[in-house]
RONU-387026 format. One line per 5 residues: their letters; for each residue x, y negated, z of C-alpha. Coordinates in steps of 0.02 Angstrom, whole numbers, plus 32768, in hexadecimal, padded with zeros to 4 digits. Example, Ala and Ser with C-alpha at 12.3 -4.5 7.8 and 13.67 -1.06 7.14 Angstrom:
2
AS> 8267 80E1 8186 ~ 82AC 8035 8165
***
This chain:
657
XXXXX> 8000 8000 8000 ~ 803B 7F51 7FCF ~ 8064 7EED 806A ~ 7FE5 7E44 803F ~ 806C 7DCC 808C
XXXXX> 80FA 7DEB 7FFF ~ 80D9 7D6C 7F87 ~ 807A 7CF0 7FEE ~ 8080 7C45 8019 ~ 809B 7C1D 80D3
XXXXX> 80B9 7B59 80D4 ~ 8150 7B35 8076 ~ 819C 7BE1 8076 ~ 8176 7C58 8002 ~ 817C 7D0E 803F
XXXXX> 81F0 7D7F 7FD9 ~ 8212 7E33 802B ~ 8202 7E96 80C4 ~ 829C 7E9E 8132 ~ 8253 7F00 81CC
XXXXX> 81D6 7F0C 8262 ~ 81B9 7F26 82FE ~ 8118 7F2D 837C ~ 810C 7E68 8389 ~ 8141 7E2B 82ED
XXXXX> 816E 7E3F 8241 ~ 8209 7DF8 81ED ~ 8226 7DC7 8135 ~ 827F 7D66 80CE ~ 823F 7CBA 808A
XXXXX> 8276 7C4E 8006 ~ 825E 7B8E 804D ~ 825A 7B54 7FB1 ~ 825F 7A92 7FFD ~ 831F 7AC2 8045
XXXXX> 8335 7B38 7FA6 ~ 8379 7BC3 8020 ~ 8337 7C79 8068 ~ 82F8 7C70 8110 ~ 82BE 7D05 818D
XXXXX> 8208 7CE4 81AF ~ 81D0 7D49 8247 ~ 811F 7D45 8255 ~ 80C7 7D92 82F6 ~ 8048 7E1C 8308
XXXXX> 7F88 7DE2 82F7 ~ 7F7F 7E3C 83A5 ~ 7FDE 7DA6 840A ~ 7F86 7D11 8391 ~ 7EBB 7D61 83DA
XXXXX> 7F18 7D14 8496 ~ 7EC5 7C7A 8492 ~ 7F46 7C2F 84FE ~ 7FCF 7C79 8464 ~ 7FF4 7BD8 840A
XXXXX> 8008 7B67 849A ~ 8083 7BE8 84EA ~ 80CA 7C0A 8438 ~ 80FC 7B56 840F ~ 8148 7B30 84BA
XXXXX> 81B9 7BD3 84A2 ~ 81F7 7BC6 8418 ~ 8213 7B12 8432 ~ 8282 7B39 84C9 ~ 82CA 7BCB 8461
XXXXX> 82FF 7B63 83E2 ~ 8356 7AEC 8445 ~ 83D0 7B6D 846A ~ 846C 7B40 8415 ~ 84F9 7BB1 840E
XXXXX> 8562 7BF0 8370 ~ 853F 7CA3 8386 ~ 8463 7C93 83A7 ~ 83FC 7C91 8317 ~ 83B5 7BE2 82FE
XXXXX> 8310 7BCF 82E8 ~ 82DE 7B54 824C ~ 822D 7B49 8259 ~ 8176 7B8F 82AE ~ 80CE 7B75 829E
XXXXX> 800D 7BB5 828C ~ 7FBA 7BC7 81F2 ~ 7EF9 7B8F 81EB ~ 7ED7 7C56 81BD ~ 7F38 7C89 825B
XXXXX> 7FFA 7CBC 8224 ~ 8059 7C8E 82A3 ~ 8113 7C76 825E ~ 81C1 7C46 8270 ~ 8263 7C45 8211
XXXXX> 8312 7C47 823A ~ 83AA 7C60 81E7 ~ 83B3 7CE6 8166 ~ 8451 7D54 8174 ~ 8488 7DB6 8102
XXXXX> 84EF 7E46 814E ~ 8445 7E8C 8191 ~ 8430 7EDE 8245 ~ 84AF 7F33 82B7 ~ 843D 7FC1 82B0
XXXXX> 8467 7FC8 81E3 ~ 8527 7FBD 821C ~ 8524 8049 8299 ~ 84C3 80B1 8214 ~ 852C 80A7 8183
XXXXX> 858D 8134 8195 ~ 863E 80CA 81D0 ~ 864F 80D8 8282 ~ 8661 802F 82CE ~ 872B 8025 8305
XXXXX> 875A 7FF4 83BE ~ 878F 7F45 836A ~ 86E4 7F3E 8324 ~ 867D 7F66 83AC ~ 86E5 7EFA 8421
XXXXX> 86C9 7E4E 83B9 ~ 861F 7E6A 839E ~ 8613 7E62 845D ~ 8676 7DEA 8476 ~ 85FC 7D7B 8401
XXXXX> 8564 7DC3 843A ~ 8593 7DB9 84F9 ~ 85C3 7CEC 84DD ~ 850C 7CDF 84A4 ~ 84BC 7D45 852B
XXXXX> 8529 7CE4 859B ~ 84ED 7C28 8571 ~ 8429 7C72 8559 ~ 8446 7C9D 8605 ~ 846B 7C0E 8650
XXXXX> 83E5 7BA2 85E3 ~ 837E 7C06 8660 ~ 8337 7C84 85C2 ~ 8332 7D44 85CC ~ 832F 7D98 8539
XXXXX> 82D7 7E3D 856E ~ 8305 7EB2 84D3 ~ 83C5 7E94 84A9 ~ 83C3 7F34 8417 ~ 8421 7F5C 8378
XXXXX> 83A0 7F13 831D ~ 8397 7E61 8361 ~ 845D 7E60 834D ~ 8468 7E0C 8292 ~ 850B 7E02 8232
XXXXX> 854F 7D8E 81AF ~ 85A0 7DBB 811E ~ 8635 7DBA 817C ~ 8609 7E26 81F3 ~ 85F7 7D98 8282
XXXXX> 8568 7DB4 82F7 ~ 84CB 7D4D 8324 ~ 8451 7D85 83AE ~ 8394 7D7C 8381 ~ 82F8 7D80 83B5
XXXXX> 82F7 7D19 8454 ~ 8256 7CFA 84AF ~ 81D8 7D5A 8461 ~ 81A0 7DB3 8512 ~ 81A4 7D1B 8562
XXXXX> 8106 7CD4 84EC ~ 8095 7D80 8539 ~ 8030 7D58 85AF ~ 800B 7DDA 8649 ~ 7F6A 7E0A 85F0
XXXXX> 7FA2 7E2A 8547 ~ 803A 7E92 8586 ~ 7FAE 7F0F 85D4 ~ 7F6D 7F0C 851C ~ 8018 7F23 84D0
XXXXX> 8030 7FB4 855E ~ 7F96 8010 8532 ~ 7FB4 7FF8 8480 ~ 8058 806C 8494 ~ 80C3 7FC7 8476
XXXXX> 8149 7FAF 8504 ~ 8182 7EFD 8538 ~ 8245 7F2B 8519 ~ 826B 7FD2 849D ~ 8275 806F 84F6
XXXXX> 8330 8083 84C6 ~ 838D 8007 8501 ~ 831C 7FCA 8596 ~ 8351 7FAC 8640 ~ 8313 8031 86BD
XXXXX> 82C2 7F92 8726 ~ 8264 7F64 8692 ~ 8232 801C 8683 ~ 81E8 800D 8745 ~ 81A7 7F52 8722
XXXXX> 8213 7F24 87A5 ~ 8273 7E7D 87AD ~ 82BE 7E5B 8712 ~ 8347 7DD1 8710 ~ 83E0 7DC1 86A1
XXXXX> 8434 7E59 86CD ~ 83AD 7EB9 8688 ~ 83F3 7E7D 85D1 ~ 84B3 7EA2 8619 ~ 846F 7F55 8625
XXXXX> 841F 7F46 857E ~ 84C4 7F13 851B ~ 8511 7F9A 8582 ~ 849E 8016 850D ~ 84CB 7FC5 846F
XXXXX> 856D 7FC4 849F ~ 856A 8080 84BD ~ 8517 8096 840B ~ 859E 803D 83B5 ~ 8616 80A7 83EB
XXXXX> 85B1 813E 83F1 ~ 8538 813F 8357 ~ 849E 8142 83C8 ~ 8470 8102 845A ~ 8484 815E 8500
XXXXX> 83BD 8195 8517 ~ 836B 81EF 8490 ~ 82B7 8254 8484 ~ 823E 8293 843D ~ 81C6 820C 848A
XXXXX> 81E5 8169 84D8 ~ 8198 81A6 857A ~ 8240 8220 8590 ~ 82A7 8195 8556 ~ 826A 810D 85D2
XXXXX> 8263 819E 8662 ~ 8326 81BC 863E ~ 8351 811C 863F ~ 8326 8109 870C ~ 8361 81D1 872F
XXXXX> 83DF 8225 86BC ~ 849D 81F3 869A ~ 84CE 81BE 85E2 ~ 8531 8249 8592 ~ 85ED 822D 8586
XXXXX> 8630 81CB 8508 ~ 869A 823F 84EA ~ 8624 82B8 84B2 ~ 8621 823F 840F ~ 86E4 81F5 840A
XXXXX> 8737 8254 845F ~ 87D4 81E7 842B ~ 87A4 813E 849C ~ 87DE 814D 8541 ~ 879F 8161 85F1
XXXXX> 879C 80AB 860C ~ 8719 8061 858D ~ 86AA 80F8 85EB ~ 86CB 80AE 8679 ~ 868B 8000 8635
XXXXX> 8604 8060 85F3 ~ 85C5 80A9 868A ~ 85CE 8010 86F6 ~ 8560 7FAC 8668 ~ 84DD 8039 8673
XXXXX> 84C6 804F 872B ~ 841A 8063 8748 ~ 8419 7FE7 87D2 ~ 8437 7F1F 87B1 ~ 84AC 7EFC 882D
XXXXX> 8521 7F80 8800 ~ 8525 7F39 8743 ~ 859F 7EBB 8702 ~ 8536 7E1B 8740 ~ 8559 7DBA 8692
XXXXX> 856E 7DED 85E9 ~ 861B 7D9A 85F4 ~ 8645 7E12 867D ~ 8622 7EB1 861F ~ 8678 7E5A 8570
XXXXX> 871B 7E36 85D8 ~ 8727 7EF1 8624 ~ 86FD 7F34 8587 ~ 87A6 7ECB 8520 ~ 8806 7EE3 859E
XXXXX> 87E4 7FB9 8585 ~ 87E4 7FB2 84E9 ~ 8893 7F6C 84C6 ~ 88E4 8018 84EB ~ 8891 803D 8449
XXXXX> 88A7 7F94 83DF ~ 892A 7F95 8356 ~ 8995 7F0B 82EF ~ 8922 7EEF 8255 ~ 8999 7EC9 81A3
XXXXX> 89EB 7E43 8197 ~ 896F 7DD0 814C ~ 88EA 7E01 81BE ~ 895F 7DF1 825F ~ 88F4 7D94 82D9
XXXXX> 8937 7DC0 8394 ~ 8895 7DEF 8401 ~ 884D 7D88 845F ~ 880E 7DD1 8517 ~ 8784 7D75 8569
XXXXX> 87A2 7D11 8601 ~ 886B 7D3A 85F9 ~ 88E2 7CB7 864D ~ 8952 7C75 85CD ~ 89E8 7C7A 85A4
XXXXX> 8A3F 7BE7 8610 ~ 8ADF 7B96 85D9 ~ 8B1D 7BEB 8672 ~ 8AE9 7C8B 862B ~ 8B33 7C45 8577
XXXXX> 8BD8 7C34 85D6 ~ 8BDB 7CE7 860F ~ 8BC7 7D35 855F ~ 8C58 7CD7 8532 ~ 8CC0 7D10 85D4
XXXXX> 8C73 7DBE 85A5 ~ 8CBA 7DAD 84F0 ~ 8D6A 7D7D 8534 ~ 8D6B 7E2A 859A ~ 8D32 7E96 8517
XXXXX> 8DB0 7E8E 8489 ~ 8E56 7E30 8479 ~ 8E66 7DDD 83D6 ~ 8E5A 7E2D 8348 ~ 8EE0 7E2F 82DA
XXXXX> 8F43 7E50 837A ~ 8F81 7F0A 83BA ~ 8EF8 7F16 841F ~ 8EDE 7EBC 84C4 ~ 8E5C 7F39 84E2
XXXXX> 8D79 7F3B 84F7 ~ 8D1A 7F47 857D ~ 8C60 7F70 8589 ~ 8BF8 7EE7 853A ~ 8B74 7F59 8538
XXXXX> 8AD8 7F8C 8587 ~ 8A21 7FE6 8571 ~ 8983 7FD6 85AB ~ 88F1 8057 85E4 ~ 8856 803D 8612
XXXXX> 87FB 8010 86AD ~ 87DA 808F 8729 ~ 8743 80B5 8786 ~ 87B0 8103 880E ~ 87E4 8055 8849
XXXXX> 8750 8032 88A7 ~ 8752 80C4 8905 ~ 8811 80B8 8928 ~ 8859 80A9 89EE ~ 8887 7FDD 8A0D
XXXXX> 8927 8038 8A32 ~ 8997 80C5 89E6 ~ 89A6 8160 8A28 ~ 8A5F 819D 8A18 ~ 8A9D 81FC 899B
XXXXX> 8B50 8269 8993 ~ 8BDA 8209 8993 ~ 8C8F 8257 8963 ~ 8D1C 81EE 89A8 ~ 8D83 8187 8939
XXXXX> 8E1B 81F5 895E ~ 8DBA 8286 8912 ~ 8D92 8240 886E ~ 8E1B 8246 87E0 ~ 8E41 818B 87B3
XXXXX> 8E23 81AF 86EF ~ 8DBD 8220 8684 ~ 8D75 823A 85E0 ~ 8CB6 8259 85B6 ~ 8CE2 8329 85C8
XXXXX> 8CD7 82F9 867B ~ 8C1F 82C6 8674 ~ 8BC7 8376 8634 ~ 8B3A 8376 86B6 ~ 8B1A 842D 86DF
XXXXX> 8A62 846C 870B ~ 8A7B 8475 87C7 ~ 8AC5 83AD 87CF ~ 8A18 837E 8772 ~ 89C0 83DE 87EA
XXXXX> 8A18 837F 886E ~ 8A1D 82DE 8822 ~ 8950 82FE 8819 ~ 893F 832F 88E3 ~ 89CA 82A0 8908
XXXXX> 8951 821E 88A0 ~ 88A1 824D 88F0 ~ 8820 81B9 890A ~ 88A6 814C 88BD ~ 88F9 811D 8806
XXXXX> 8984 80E5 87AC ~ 89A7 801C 8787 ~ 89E4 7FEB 86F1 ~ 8A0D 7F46 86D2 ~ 8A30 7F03 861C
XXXXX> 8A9C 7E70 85DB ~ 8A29 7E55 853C ~ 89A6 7EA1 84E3 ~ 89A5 7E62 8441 ~ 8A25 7EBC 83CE
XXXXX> 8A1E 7F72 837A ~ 8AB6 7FA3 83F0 ~ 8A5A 7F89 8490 ~ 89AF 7FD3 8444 ~ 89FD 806D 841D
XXXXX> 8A5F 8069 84C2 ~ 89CF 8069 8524 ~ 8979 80E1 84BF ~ 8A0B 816F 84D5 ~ 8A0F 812D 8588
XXXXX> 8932 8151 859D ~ 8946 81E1 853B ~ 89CE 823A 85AE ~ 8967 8214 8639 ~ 88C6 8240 8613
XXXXX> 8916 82E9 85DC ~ 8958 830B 869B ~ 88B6 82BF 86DA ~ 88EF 8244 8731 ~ 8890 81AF 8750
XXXXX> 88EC 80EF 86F0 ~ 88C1 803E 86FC ~ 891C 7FA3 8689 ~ 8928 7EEE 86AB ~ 8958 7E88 8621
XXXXX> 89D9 7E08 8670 ~ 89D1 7DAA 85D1 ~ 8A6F 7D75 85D1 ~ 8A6E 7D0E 866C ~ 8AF7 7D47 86E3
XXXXX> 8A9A 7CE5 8775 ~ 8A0D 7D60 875F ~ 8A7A 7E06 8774 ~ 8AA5 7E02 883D ~ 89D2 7DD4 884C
XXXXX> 89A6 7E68 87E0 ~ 8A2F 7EEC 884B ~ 89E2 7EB0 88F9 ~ 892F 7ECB 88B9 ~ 894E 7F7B 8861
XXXXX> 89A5 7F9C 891A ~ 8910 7F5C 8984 ~ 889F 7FC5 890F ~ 88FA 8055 893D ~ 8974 808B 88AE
XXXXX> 89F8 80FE 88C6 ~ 8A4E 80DB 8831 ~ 8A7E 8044 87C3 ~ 8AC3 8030 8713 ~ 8B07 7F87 86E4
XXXXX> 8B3F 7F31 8654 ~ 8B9A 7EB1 86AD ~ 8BAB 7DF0 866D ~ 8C11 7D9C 86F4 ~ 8C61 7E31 876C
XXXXX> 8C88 7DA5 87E0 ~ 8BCF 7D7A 87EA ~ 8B96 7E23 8823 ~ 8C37 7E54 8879 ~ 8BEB 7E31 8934
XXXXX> 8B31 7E95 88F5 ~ 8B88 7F1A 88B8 ~ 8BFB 7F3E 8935 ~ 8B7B 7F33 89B7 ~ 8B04 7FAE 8970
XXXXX> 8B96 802C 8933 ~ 8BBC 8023 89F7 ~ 8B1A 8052 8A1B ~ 8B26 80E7 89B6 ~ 8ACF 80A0 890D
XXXXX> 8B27 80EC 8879 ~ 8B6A 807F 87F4 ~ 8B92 8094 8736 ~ 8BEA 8005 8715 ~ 8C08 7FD9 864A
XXXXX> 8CAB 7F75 8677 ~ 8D61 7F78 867A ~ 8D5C 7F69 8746 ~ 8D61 7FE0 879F ~ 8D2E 7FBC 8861
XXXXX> 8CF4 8025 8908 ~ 8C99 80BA 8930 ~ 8C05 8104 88C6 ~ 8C2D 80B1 8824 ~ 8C7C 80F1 877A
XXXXX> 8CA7 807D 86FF ~ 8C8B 8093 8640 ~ 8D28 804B 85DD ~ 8D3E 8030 8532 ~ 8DFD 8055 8523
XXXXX> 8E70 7FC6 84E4 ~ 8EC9 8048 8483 ~ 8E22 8090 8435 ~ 8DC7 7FE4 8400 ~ 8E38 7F57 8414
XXXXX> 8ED5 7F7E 83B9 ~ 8E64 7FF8 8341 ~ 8DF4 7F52 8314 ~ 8EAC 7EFF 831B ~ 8F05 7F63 82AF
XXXXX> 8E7C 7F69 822D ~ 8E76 7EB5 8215 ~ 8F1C 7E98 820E ~ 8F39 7F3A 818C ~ 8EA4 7ED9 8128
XXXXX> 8EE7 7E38 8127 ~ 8F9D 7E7D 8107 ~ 8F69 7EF3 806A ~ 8ECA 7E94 8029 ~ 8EEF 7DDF 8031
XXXXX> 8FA3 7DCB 8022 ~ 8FD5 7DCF 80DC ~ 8F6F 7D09 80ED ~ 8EBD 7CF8 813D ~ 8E70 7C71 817C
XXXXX> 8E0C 7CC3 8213 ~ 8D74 7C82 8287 ~ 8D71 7CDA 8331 ~ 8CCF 7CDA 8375 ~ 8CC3 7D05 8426
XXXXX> 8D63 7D3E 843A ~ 8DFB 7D04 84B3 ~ 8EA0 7C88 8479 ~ 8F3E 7CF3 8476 ~ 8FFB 7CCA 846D
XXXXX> 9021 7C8E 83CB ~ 90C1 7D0E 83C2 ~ 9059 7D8D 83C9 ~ 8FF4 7D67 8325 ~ 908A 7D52 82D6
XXXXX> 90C2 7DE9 82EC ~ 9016 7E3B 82BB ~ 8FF8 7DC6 822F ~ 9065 7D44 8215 ~ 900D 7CEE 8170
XXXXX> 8F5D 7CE8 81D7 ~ 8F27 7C57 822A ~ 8E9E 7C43 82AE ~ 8E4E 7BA3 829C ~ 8DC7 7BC4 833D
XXXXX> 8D6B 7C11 83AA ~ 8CAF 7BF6 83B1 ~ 8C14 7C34 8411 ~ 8BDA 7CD1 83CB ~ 8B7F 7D6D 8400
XXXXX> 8ACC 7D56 83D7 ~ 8AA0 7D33 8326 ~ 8A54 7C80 8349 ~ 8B08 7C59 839C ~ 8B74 7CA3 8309
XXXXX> 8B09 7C45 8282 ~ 8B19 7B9E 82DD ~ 8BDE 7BAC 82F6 ~ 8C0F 7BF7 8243 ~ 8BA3 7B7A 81F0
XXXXX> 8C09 7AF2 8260 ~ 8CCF 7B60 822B ~ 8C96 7B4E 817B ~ 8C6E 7AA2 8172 ~ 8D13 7A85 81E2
XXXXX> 8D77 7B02 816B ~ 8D1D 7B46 80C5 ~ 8DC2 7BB8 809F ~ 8D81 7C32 8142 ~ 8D9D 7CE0 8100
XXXXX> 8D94 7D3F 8194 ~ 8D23 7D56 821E ~ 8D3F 7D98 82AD ~ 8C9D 7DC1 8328 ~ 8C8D 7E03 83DA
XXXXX> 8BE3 7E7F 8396 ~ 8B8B 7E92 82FF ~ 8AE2 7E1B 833B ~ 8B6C 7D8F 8346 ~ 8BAF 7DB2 828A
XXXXX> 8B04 7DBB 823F ~ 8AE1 7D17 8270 ~ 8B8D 7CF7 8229 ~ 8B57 7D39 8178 ~ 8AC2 7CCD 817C
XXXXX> 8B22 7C31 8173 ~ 8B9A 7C7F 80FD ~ 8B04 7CA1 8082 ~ 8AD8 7BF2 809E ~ 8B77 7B92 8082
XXXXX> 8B76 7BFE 7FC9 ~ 8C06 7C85 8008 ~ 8C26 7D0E 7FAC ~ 8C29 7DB9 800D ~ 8CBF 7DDE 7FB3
XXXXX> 8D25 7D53 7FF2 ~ 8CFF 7D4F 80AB ~ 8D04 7DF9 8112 ~ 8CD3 7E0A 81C2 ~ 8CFD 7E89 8236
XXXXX> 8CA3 7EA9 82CA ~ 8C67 7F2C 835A ~ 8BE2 7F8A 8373 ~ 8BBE 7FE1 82D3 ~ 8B03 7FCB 82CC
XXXXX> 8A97 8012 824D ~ 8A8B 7F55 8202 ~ 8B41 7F55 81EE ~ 8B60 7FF8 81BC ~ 8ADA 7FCB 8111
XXXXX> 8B4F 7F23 8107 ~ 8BFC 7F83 8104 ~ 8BAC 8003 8081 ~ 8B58 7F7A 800C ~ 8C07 7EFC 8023
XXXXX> 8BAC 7E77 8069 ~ 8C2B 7E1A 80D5 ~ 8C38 7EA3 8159 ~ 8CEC 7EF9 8144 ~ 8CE9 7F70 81CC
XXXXX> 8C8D 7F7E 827E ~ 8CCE 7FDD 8311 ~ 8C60 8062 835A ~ 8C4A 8080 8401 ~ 8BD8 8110 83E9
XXXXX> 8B35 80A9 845C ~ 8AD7 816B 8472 ~ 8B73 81B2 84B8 ~ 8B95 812B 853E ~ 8AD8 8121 856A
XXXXX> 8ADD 81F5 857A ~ 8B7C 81E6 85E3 ~ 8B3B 814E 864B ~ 8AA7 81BE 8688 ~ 8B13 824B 8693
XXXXX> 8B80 81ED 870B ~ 8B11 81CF 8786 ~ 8AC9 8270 878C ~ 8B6E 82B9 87A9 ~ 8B7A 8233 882D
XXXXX> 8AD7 8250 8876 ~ 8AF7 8314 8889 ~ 8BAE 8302 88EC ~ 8C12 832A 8863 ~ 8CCD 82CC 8853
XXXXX> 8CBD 825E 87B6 ~ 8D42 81E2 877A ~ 8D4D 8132 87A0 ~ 8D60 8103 86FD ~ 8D33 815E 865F
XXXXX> 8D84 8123 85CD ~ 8D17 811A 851A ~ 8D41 8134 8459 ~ 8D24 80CA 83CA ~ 8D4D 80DB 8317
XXXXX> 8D49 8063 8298 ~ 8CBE 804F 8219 ~ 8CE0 8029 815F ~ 8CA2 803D 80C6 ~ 8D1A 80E9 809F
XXXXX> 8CD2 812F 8149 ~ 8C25 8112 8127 ~ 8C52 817D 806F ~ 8C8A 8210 80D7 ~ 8C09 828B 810B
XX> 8C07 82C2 81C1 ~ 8C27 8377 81ED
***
């Protein structure tokens, strides 16, 4: 049967096609042909225009609705009555259709995905919140996209123009105030509903984006609406089983079936959920690289800006130099932990082998973890967790870090947290004494300033906290340190660059350092005597290495060589070389880290020469493996020393055995 509104004349719109419907209204799209653009008309069920209080309450609602103003709600253009009784409004017309359409088509949504379409969804739930407007059925299908995928929440106020009378009606008429699957349990019980009621709503959407469905499912909406107050949502991993155990954990606390338990705003839940997920985030290519951004993070201070460039002058010596030597830079992330609210204010103790026990140096064959010092490490971490505490979150290195690091973990069952110090060395001592007074019996650092934690650490270690430390120091009881050797990564990086600038270019470079320390001037003779070094600049994220190398150039356009402290550092670096008109060919830059970014840019010749590797999975493996050798008694090393090989483009040629 021909639906009689496609085709008609509704003021100045002219109605053109069905889009979808629901039990109060039904949404098309209009051509205003005054504007000479498409519009989504929603015009609302007959049912709600026979209240004859409906178009009083109507007009004041959507009045207020469309006063709300915020870059990720739909706005609403336009509403009125007709004299035949329509009752209408338009808004925006998107074009990338419904997150229901998304989650459907076959692609599951990617952590990165899922995560900024909360993020921009959250923001709006957020500011409707505090305008004092609930939304009552946050769903897949009021979530519109663009054409670029940005999302717009829809459908605001609708409930709030039903009267008590009419929602009897609706009630009888086997049309819920809310849809079954993603309403709150309170709404369910026609309890008190307040704004926590659409926290627990996103929750479920959430869920399905990840997921493919949402958590509740049946064969009527009586079971669903019953499981929503009395039955747990299946695991998450039942569906992927890839993510980790800390975006269920965000998961469960957004679906807790009673309000106060919840996240109590939208911003709450959108902040946990980044923060999870960046154990799972990846560097995108090159021209895509945007460093993610986590919700309600303190920034980066110039104190914190300071420490990177402290950290840089410990990790490598320069370059073209024999190899002062690297130290850990590094650090991954896992997710949040459920276990920390439950965790003892204090920690219990754990085995501690004297310092005279413990060999002063080893080599990762001294971290195999056997089945009994898991079981140990389990028994020795009950009611508690390990602390992880990150330097940065935002390159491919630390991603994949923290995913070998999660992954490790999860495999011995044993309980993780992450706190993303953001590169703020301030923040690091805070973060130890928190993880501490929520009861963690075991931390691993990637340290910015050792001098800043120095005091935290030692106190804790005393108290029998163990410590993985990714540094070069090596200090007290209950700690090993992770080292990346000088003779490994500093004089291999070293070497290379010199043997590059000695057989490719004639024995002359002109080199930009950036983040790296000054060095006698003998000793780059004797490396490379025809290569000058005409600074160092701030490097280490890419925002930082665009910003200086665009400066070097303009200061010296014959730069040939780059030098950078990690690979997020040189992409920035290869920005501004694209924009001053470079040609690969004619500046190289070699760097450390060996990310999957670089490694494409060393195979296609595009400015990278070589990257070192430091092999993130194997140092986030042995991290955890440390401390469950620690936690079970057993004598490790102080210090463990870590390989690296270089990176080029011959390497990349050779097939591993």
């Amino acid at each position: 049967m021909a639906d009689p509104l496609i085709g008609k004349q509704i003021g100045q719109y002219e109605v053109q096609a069905l889009l979808g419907q629901g039990g109060m209204a039904v949404v098309y799209r209009a051509y205003q042909g005054g504007m000479k653009r498409d519009v989504a008309m929603k015009i609302v069920s007959a049912l709600l225009t026979q209240d004859p209080k409906f178009r009083e309450r109507f007009n004041r609602e959507v009045e207020f609705i469309a006063s709300l103003e915020h870059s990720h709600i739909i706005p609403v253009h336009d509403h009125g009555v007709t004299e035949d009784g329509i009752a209408f409004l338009t808004m925006r017309y998107l074009k990338g259709g419904t997150l229901t359409e998304r989650i459907r088509s076959g692609k599951p949504l990617s952590l990165s995905e899922a995560n900024r379409i909360l993020q921009e969804v959250a923001g709006a739930l957020d500011y409707a919140h505090k305008q004092g407007v609930i939304h009552r059925d946050i769903k897949p299908n009021n979530i519109l996209l663009d054409e670029h995928g940005a999302a717009y929440l829809a459908d605001f106020g609708l409930a709030r123009m039903v009267t008590p009378g009419t929602i009897k009606h609706f009630t009888e008429a086997d049309t819920f105030l809310g849809t079954p699957a993603y309403i709150a349990p309170e709404q369910v019980q026609q309890a008190n509903v307040d704004e926590r009621s659409d926290i627990y709503s996103l929750g479920v959407v959430l869920y399905e984006m990840l997921a493919g469905r949402p958590p509740f499912t049946g064969d009527s909406a009586f079971d669903i609406l019953r499981a929503h107050i009395d039955q747990k949502p299946p695991p998450l991993s039942d569906f992927r089983p890839e993510l980790g155990y800390g975006i269920a954990a965000v998961l469960k606390k957004a679906l807790e079936k009673k309000p106060d338990d919840r996240y109590q705003t939208a911003s709450e839940l959108a902040t946990a959920f980044s923060l999870a997920a960046q154990g799972d985030l990846t560097t995108q290519p090159l021209e895509d690289y945007v460093a993610p951004r986590i919700a309600q993070t303190q920034p980066t201070t110039s104190k914190g800006v300071t420490r990177i460039r402290f950290l840089g002058a410990s990790i490598i010596g320069l370059l073209l130099l024999s190899g002062i030597g690297i130290l850990a830079t590094r650090s991954g992330t896992v997710l949040p932990s459920a276990s920390t609210t439950s965790a003892p204010t204090t920690p219990a103790t754990t085995a501690t082998v004297a310092d005279s026990a413990r060999p002063d140096k080893g080599t990762f064959a001294d971290l195999v973890v056997t089945d009994g010092e898991a079981a140990e490490a389990r028994l020795a971490l009950q009611g508690s967790f390990i602390g992880m505490i990150a330097c940065v979150l935002s390159t491919d290195y630390h991603a994949s870090l923290a995913r070998a690091v999660r992954t490790r973990a999860e495999a011995l069952n044993l309980p993780i947290e992450v706190v993303d110090s953001a590169n703020d060395a301030a923040q690091q001592p805070i973060i130890i004494n928190r993880f501490v007074a929520q009861g963690a019996k075991a931390l691993v650092i990637c340290e910015l300033d050792p001098q800043s934690i120095g005091p935290a650490l030692a106190d804790v270690q005393n108290a029998g906290v163990k410590v993985v430390r990714l540094s070069e120091i090596v200090a007290g009881p209950n700690s090993v340190s992770l080292t990346f050797t000088n003779d490994a990564m500093g004089s291999a990086v070293g070497n290379f660059t010199a043997d590059w600038i000695n057989s490719k270019m004639g024995g002359k470079a002109t080199v930009a350092i950036l983040d790296y320390p000054s060095v006698p001037e003998k000793t780059l003779r004797a490396k490379a005597p025809g290569a000058t070094i005409v600074g160092r600049y701030e490097g280490g994220l890419p925002d930082n290495g665009e910003k200086s190398i665009a400066q070097a150039l303009l200061d010296h356009p014959d730069i040939n060589i780059i030098m950078s402290i990690n690979d997020a550092g040189a992409y920035g670096a290869v920005k501004a070389l694209q924009k001053a008109g470079k040609d690969p060919a004619s500046v190289k830059i070699i760097s450390v880290d060996a990310e999957t970014e670089a490694r494409r840019m060393i195979s296609a010749g595009q400015f990278f020469a070589a990257s070192v590797d430091s092999n993130s999975v194997d140092v986030g493996t042995m991290s955890v493996n440390a401390i469950v050798k620690m936690l079970a008694g057993a004598p490790v090393p102080k210090q463990i020393f870590l390989p690296g090989n270089v990176v080029t483009f011959e390497s990349l040629l050779t097939p591993t055995p």
